[in-house]
N, C-alpha and C positions, 0 to 999 in steps of 0.2 A: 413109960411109953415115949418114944422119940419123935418129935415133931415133924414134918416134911416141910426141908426146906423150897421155898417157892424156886418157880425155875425161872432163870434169868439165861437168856440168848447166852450160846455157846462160844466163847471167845477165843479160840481155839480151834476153831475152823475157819478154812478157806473158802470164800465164793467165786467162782467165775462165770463170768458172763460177757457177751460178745454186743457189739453196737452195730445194727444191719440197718440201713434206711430208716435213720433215727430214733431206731429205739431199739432200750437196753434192753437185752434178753437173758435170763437165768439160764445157766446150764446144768451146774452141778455143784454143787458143796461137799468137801471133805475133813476129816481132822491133819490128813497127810497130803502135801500138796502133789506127790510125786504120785499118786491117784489117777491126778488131775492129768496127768503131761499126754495123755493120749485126745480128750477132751480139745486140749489145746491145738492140738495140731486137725481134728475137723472145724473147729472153729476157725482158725486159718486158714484153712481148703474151703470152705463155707463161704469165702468172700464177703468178710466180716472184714468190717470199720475199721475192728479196734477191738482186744481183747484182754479184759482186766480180769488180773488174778488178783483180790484183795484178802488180807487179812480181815475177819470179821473185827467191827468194831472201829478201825482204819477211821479217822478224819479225812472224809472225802475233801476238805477243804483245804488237805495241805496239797492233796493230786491237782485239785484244780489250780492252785498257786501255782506251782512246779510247771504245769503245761500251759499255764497262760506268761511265764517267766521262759517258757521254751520256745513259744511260738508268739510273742506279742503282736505281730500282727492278724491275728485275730481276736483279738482283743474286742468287744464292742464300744 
């Protein structure tokens, strides 16, 4: 008899989610980002912040580098 292996977050899927009046909203998760591309574009018509496609698993802390390295004068 074969064991079940435990299930561990799908890392191989896409999350997007949009930033409207501070705060992040879930839209959709796929395995294919090209899914996604219709999502993308109400999210932009949506009058969204700011619209992140991540890879799941992604170090949110190299994004925040990168756009505090973009924009340093917002820096706190």
């Amino acid at each position: 008899m074969m064991k079940a292996t435990p299930t561990t977050p799908e890392l191989n899927m896409y999350d997007l989610s949009y930033l409207k009046d501070y705060k992040l909203i879930g839209i959709c998760s796929s395995k294919h980002p090209n899914e996604i591309n219709e999502k993308v574009t109400w999210a932009m018509d949506a009058n969204s912040n700011c619209v992140l496609l991540l890879k799941r698993g992604f170090d949110l802390r190299i994004l925040q580098k990168a756009l505090n390295e973009m924009y340093p004068e917002n820096k706190n």
